[in-house]
Structures are given as structure tokens and as C-alpha cells.
TORPATOR-331861 format. One record per residue: residue number from 1; residue in one letter; x, y, z of N, C-alpha, C in turn. Coordinates in steps of 0.1 Angstrom, whole numbers, plus 5000, padded with zeros to 4 digits. Each point is the difference from the previous one (the first is absolute). Layout:
<recs>
+-------+-------+------+------+------+-------+-------+-------+------+------+------+
! lumfi ! gutor ! n.px ! n.py ! n.pz ! ca.px ! ca.py ! ca.pz ! c.px ! c.py ! c.pz !
+-------+-------+------+------+------+-------+-------+-------+------+------+------+
!   NUM !     a !    X !    Y !    Z !     X !     Y !     Z !    X !    Y !    Z !
...
+-------+-------+------+------+------+-------+-------+-------+------+------+------+
</recs>
This chain:
<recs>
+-------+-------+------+------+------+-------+-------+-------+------+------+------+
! lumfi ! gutor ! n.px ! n.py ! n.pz ! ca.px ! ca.py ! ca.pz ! c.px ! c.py ! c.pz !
+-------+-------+------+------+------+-------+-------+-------+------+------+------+
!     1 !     x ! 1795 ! 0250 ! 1930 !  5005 !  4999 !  4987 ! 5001 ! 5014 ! 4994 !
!     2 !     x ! 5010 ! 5004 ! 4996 !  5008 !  5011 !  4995 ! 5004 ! 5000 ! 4987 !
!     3 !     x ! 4991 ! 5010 ! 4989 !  5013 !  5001 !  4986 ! 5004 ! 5011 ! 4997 !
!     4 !     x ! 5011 ! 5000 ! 4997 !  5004 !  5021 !  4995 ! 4995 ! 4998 ! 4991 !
!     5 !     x ! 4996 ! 5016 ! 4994 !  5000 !  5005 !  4986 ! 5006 ! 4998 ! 4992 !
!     6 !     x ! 5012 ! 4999 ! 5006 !  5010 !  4992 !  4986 ! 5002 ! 4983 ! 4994 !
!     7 !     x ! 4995 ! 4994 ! 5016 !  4999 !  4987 !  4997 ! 4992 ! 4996 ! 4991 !
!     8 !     x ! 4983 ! 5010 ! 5004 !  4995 !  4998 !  4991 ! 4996 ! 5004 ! 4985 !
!     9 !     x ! 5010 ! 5008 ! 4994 !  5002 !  5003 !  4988 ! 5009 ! 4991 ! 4991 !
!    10 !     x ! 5010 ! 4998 ! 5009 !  5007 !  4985 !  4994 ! 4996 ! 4991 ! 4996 !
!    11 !     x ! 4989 ! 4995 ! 5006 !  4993 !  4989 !  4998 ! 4991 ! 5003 ! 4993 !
!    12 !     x ! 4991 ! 5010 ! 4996 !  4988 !  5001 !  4988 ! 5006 ! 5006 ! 4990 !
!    13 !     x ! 5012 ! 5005 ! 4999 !  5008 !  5009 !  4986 ! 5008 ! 4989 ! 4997 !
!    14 !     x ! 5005 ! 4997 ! 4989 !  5005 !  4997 !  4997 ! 5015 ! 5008 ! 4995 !
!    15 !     x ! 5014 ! 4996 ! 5000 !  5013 !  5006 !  5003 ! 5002 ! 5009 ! 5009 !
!    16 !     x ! 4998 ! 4997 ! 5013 !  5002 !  5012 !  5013 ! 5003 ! 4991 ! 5008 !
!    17 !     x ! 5012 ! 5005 ! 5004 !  5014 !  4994 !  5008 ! 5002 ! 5010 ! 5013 !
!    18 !     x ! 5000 ! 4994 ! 5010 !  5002 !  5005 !  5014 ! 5012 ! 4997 ! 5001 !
!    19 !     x ! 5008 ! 5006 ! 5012 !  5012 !  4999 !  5001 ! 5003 ! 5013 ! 5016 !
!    20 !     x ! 5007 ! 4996 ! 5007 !  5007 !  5009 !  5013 ! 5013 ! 5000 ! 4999 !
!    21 !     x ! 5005 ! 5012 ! 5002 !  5012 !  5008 !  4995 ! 5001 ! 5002 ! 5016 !
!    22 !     x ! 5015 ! 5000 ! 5002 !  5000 !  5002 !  5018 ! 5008 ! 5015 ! 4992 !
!    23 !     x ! 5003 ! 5011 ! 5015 !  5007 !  5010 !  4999 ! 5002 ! 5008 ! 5010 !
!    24 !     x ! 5009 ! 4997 ! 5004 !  5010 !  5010 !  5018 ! 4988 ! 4991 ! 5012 !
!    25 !     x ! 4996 ! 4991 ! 5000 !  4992 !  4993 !  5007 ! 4984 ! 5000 ! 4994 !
!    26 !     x ! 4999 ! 5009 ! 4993 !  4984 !  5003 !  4993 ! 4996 ! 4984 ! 4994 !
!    27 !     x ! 4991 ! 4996 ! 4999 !  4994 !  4991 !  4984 ! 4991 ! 5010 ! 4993 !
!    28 !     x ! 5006 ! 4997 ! 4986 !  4985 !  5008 !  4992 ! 4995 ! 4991 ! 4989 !
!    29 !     x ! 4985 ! 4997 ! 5002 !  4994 !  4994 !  4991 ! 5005 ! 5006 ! 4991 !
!    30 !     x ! 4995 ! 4995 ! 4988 !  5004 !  5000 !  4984 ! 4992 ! 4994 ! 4989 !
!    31 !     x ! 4995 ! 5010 ! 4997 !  4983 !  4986 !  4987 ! 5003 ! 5005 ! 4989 !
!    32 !     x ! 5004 ! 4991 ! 4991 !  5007 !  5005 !  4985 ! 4986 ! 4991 ! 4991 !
!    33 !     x ! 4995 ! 5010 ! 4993 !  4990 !  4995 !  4990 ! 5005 ! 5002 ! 4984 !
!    34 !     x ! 5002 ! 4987 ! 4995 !  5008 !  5003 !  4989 ! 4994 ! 5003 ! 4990 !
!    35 !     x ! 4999 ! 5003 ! 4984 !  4989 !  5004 !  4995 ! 4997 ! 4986 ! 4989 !
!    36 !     x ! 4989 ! 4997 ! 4996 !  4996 !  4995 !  4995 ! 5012 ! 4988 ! 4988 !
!    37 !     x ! 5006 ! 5007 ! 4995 !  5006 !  4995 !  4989 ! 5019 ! 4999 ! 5006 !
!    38 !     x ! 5002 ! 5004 ! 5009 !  5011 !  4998 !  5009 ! 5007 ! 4982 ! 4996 !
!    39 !     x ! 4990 ! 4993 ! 4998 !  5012 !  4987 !  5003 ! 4996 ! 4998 ! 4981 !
!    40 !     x ! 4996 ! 5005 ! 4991 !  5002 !  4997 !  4986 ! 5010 ! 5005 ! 4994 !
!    41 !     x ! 5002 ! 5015 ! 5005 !  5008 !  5010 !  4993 ! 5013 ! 5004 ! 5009 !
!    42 !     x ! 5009 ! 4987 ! 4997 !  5016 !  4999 !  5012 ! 5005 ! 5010 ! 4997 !
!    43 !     x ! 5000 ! 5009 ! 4986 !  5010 !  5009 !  5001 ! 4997 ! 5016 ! 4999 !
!    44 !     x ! 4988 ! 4995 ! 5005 !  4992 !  5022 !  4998 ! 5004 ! 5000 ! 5017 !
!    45 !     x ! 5003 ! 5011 ! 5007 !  5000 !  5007 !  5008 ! 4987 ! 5011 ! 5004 !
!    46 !     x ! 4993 ! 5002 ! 5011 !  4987 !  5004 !  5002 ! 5002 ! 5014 ! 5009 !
!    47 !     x ! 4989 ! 5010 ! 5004 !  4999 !  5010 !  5006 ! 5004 ! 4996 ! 5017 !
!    48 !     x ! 5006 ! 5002 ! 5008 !  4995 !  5000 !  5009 ! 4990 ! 5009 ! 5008 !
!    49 !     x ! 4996 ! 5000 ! 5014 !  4986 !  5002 !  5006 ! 5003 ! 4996 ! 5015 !
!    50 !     x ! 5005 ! 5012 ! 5005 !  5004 !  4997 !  5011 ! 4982 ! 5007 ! 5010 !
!    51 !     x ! 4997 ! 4990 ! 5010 !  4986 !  5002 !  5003 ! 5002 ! 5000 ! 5016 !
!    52 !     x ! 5005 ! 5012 ! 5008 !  5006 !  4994 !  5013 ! 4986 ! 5005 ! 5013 !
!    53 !     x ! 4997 ! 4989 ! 5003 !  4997 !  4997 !  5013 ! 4981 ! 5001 ! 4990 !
!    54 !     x ! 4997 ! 4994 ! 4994 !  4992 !  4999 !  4992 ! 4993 ! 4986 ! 5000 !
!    55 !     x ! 5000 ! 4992 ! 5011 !  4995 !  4986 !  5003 ! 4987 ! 5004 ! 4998 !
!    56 !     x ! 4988 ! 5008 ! 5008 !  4989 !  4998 !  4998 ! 4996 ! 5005 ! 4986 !
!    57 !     x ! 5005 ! 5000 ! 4992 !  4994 !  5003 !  4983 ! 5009 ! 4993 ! 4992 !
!    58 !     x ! 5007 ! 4992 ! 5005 !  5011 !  4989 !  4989 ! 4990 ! 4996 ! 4989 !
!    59 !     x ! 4987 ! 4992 ! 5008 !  4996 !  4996 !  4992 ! 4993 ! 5007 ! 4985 !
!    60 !     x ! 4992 ! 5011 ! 5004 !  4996 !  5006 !  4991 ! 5011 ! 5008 ! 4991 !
!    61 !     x ! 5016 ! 5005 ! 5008 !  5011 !  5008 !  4991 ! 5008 ! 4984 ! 4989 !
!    62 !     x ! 4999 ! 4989 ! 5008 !  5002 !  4991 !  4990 ! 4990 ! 4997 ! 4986 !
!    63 !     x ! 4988 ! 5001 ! 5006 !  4987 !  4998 !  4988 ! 4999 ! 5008 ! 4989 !
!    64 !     x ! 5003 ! 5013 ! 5010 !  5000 !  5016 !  4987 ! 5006 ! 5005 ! 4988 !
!    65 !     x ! 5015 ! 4987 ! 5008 !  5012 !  5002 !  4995 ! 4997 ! 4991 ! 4986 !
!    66 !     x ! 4998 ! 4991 ! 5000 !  4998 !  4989 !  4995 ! 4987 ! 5005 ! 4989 !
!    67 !     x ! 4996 ! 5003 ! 5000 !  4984 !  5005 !  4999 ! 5001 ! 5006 ! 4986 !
!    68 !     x ! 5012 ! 5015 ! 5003 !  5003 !  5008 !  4993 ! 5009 ! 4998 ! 4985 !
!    69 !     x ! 5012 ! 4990 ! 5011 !  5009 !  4996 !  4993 ! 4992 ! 4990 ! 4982 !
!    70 !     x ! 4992 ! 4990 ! 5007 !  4993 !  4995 !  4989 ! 4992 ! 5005 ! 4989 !
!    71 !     x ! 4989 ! 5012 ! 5006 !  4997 !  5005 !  4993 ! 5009 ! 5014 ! 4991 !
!    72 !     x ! 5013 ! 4999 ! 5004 !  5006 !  5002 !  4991 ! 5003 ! 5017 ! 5003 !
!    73 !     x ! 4997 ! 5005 ! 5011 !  5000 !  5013 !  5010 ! 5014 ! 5003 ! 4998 !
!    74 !     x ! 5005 ! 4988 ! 5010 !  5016 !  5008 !  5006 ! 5007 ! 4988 ! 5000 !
!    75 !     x ! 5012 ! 4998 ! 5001 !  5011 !  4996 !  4998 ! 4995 ! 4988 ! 5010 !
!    76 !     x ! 5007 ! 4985 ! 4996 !  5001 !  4990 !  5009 ! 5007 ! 5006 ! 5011 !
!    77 !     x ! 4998 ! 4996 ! 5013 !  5009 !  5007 !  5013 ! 4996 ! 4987 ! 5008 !
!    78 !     x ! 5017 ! 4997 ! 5010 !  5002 !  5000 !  5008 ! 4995 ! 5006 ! 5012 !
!    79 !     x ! 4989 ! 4992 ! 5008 !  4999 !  5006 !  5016 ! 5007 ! 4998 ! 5009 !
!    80 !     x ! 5006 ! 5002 ! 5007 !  5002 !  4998 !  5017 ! 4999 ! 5011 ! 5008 !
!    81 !     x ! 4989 ! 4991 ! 5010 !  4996 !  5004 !  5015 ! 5013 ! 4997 ! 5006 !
!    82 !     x ! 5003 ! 5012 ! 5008 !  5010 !  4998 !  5013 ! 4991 ! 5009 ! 5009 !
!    83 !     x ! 4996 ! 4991 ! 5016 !  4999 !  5006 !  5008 ! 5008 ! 5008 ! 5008 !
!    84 !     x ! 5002 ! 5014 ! 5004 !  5011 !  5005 !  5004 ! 4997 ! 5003 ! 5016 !
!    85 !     x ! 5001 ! 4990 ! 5011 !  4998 !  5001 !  5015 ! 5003 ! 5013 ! 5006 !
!    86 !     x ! 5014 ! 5006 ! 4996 !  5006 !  5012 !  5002 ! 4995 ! 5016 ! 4992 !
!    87 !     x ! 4993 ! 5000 ! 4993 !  4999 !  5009 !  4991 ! 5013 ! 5006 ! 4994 !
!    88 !     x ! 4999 ! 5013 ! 5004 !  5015 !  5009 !  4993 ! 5010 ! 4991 ! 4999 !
!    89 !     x ! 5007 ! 4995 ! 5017 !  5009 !  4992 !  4999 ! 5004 ! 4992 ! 4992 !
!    90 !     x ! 4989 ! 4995 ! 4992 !  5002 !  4988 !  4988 ! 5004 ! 5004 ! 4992 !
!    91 !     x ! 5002 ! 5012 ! 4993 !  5006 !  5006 !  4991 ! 5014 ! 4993 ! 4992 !
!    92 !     x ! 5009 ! 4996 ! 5012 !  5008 !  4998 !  4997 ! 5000 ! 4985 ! 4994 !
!    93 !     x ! 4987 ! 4993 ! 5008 !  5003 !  4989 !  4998 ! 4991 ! 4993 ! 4982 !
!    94 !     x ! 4995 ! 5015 ! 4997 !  4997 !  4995 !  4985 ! 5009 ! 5001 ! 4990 !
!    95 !     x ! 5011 ! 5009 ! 5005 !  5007 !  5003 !  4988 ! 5015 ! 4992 ! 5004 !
!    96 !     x ! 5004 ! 4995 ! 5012 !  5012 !  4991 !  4998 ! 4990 ! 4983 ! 4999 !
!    97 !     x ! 4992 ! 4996 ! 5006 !  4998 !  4989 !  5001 ! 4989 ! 4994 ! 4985 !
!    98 !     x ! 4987 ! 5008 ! 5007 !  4990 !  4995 !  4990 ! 4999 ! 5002 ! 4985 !
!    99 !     x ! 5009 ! 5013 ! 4995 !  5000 !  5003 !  4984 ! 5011 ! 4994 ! 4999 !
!   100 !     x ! 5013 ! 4995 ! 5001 !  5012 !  4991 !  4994 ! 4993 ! 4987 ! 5006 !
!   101 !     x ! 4992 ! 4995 ! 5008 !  4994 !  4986 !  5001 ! 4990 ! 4999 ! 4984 !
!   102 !     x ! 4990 ! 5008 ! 5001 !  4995 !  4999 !  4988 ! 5002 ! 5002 ! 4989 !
!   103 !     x ! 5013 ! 5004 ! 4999 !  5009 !  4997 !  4988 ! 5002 ! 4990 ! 4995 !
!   104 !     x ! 5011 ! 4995 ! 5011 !  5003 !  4984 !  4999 ! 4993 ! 4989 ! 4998 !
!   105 !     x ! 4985 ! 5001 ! 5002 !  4994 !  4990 !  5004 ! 4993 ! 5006 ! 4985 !
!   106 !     x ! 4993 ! 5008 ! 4993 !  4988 !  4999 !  4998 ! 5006 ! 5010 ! 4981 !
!   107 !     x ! 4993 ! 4995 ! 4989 !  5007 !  5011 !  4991 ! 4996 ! 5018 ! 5001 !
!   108 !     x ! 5003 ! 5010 ! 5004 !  4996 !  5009 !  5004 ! 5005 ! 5009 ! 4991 !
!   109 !     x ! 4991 ! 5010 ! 4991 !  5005 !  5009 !  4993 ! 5005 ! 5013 ! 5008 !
!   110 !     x ! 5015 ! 5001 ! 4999 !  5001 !  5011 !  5015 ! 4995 ! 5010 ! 4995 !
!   111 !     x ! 5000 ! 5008 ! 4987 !  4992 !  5014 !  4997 ! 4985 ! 5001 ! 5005 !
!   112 !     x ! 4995 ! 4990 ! 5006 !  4983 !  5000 !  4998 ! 5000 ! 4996 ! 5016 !
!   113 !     x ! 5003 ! 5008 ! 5008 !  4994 !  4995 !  5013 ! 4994 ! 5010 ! 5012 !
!   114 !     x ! 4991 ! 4997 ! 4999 !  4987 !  5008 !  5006 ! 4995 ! 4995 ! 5016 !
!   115 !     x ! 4997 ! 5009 ! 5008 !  4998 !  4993 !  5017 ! 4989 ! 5014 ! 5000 !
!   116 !     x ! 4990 ! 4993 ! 5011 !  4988 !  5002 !  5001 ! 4996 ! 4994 ! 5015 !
!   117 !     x ! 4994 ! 5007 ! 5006 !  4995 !  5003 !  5011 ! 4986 ! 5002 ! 5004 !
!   118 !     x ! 4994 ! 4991 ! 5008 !  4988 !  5005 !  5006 ! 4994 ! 5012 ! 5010 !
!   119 !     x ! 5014 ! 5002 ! 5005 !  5001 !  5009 !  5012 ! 5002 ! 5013 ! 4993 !
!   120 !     x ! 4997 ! 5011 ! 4994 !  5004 !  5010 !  4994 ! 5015 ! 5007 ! 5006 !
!   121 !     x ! 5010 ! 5001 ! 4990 !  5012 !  5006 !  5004 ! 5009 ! 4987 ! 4999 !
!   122 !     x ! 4999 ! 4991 ! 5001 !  5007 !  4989 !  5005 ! 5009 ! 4992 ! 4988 !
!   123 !     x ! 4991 ! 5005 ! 4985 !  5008 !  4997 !  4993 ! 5012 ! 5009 ! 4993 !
!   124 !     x ! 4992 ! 5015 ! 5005 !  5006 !  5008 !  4993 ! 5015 ! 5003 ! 5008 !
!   125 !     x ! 4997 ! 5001 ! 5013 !  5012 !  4997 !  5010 ! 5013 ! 4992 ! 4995 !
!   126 !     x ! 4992 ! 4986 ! 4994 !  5014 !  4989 !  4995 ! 5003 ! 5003 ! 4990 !
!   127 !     x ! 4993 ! 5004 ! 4991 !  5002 !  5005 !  4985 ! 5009 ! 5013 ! 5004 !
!   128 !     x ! 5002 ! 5010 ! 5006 !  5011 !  5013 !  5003 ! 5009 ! 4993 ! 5004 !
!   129 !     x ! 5002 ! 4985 ! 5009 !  5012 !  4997 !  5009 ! 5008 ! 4988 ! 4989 !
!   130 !     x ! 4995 ! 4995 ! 4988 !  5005 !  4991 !  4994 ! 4999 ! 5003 ! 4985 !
!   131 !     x ! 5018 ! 5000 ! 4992 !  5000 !  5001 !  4989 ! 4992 ! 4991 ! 4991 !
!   132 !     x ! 4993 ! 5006 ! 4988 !  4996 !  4986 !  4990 ! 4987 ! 4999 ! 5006 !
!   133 !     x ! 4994 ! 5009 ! 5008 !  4986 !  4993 !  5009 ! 4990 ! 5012 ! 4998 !
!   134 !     x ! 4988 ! 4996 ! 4992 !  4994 !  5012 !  4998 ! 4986 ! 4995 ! 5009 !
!   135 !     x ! 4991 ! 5010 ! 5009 !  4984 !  5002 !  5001 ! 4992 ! 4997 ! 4989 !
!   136 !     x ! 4994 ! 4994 ! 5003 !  4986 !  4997 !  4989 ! 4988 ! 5005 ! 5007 !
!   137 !     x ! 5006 ! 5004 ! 5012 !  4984 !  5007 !  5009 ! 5002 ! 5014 ! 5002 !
!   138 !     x ! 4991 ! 5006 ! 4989 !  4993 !  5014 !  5002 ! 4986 ! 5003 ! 5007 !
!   139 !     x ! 4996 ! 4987 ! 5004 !  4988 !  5006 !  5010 ! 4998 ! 5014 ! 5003 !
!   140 !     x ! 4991 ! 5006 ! 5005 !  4993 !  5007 !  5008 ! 4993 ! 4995 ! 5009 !
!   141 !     x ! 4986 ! 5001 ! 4999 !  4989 !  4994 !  5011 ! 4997 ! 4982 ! 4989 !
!   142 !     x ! 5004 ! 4996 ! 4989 !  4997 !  4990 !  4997 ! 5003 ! 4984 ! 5009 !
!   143 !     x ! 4993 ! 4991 ! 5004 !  5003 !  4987 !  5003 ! 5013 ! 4992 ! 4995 !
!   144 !     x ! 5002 ! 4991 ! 5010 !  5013 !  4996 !  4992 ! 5004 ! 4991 ! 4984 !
!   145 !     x ! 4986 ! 4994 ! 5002 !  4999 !  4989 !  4990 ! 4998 ! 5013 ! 4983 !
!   146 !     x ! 4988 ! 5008 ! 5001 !  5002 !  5010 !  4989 ! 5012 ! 5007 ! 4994 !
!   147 !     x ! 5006 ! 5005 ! 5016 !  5013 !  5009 !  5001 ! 5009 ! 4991 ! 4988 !
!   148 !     x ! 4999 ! 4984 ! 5004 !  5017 !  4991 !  5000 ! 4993 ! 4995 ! 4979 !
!   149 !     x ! 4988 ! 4998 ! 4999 !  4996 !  5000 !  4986 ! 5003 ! 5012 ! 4992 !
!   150 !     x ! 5001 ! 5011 ! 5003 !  5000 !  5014 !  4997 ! 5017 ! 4998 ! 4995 !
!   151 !     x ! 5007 ! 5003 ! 5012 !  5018 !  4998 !  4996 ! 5001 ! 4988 ! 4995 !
!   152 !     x ! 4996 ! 4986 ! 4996 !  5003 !  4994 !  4991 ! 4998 ! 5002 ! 4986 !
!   153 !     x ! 4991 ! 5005 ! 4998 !  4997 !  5005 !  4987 ! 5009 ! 5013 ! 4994 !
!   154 !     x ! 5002 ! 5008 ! 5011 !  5008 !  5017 !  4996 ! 5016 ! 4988 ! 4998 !
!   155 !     x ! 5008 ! 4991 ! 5008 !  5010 !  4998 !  5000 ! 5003 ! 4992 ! 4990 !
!   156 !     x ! 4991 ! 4987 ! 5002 !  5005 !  4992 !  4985 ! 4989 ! 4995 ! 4990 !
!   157 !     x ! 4989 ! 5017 ! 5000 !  4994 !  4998 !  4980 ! 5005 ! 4994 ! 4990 !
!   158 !     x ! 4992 ! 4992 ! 4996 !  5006 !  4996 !  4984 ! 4995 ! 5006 ! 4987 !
!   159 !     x ! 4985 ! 5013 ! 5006 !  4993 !  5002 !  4991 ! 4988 ! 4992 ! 4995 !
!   160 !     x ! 4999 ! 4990 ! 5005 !  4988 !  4993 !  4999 ! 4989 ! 5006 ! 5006 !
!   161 !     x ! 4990 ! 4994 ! 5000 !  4988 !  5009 !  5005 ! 4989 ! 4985 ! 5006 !
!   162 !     x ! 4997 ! 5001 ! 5011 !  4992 !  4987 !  5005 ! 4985 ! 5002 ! 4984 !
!   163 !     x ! 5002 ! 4984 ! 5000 !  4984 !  4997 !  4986 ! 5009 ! 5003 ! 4986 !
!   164 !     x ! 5007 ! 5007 ! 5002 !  5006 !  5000 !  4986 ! 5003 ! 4986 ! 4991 !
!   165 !     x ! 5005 ! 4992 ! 5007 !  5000 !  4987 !  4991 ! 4987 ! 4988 ! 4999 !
!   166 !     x ! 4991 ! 5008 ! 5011 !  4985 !  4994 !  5000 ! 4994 ! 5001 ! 4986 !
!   167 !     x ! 4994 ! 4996 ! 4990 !  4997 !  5003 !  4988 ! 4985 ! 5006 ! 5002 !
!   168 !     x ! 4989 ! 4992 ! 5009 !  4987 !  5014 !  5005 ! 5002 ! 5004 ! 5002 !
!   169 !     x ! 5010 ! 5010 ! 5011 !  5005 !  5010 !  5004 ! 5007 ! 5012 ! 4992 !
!   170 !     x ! 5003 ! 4999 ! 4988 !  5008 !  5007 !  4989 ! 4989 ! 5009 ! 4997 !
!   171 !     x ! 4990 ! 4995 ! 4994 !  4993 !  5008 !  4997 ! 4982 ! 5003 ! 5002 !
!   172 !     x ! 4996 ! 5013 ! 5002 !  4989 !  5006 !  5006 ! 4989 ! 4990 ! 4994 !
!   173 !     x ! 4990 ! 5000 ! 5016 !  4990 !  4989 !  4998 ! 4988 ! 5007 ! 4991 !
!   174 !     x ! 4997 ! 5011 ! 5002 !  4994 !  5007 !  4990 ! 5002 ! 5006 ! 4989 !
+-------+-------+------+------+------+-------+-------+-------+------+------+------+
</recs>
């Protein structure tokens, strides 16, 4: 008995949709985590968060995401994991297939779309090869999960400040 990482995020998150995209014979998984307030608010449009080949931390870049967004950090965002089997070669297939698929399918603010990488280089690579697509990873020696909370915050701040709307948290205990 066998579960992916994605299966199993699906199933303990709530709004995370799986999906396989075929391409020149490729499949590529696809895990779209929507954000919290997604099916209340039909007519706002959200960040996207492009997260590629990022399965073994979905769960925690979904949580973070989510995490942040509530307490009021950074912008609601759109996630999707695409695993990329090919690496470089995929290039092409994010920017004809998977960014006008998630267009169509999902409300996507096109000025706000951010892709992130576990592998260092990987996002910055697709971010030079595709208009409209910026890096959110400036890593150096940091981990991926720090690295990917780090560029969520630099990309879509709101200015909030985590505890800020906590009322013990405002102000000093002594």
C-alpha cells in the first residue's frame, strides 16, 4: 500500500486538487491548493505560486502559505505543485501549457505570479525563460521551506506583521 505526498495532502487539506496534464508524451502531476476564501469571494482574482517539482514540502509550502496569508502576512495565493520529470526541457511546457491551463481554470491575478523551487537555480532559470514570471527564491545556503517563507513574504507583503492582530501580543508583557 502506497500514498504520494500529494495524495496525501489532498486528503488532510482541505481545497487541494490534483490533476495530470499530459505533454509531447510526458504526464505532469499538478496540486493546486486554493486559498482559504477562494469559493466565497467569486470575483477577487489571487497571486499565483508556481512551486515546481516541490512534492516533498507541498505540505508544509501549502501550510505556510496559508499560515501567513491568515495572519495577515501576505497576500492570499494560489499554489501549484508541477512536478517537472524533464527539468529544463519543461520550460516550455510551463509557459504554453500549464500558465494558460491555470488561467482558464483557476482566477489568477496575472501581475502576481511567482515560481519557486527546491532545487536552487530552478526557479530562477524559468523566471529568465518566461514573461510575467518572477523568482521568489533568493536562497543562498538556506533550506527550502525557510528559503520559499522568505520569498513569500518579500513578494506578496501586505505589511502586516505575524501577532499583530493578536491583542496579548500588541503589547510588552512587562
Amino acid at each position: 500500500f502506497l500514498v504520494s505526498l500529494p495524495d496525501a495532502s489532498r486528503k488532510r487539506l482541505a481545497g487541494v486538487e490534483c490533476h495530470t496534464l499530459a505533454s509531447e508524451g510526458a504526464a505532469h502531476s499538478v496540486c493546486v491548493a486554493l486559498p482559504v476564501s477562494y469559493g466565497q469571494r467569486s470575483r477577487q482574482s489571487y497571486p499565483l505560486v508556481l512551486l515546481l517539482d516541490g512534492c516533498p514540502m507541498l505540505g508544509s509550502a501549502i501550510e505556510m502559505n496559508r499560515l501567513m496569508a491568515e495572519t495577515k502576512e501576505i497576500r492570499e495565493c494560489i499554489l501549484v505543485n508541477v512536478d517537472l520529470p524533464r527539468g529544463e526541457a519543461d520550460i516550455s511546457f510551463l509557459r504554453e501549457q500549464l500558465l494558460p491551463w491555470c488561467r482558464r481554470n483557476y482566477r489568477v491575478a496575472t501581475d502576481a505570479i511567482g515560481v519557486f523551487s527546491p532545487r536552487p537555480g530552478t526557479a530562477a532559470a524559468a523566471a529568465a525563460q518566461i514573461d510575467g514570471l518572477e523568482s521568489i527564491d533568493s536562497r543562498t545556503d538556506a533550506e527550502p521551506v525557510p528559503a520559499l517563507v522568505s520569498g513569500l513574504r518579500r513578494r506578496y507583503a501586505t505589511g502586516g506583521v505575524y501577532g499583530q492582530q493578536i491583542t496579548g501580543l500588541q503589547k510588552p508583557w512587562i
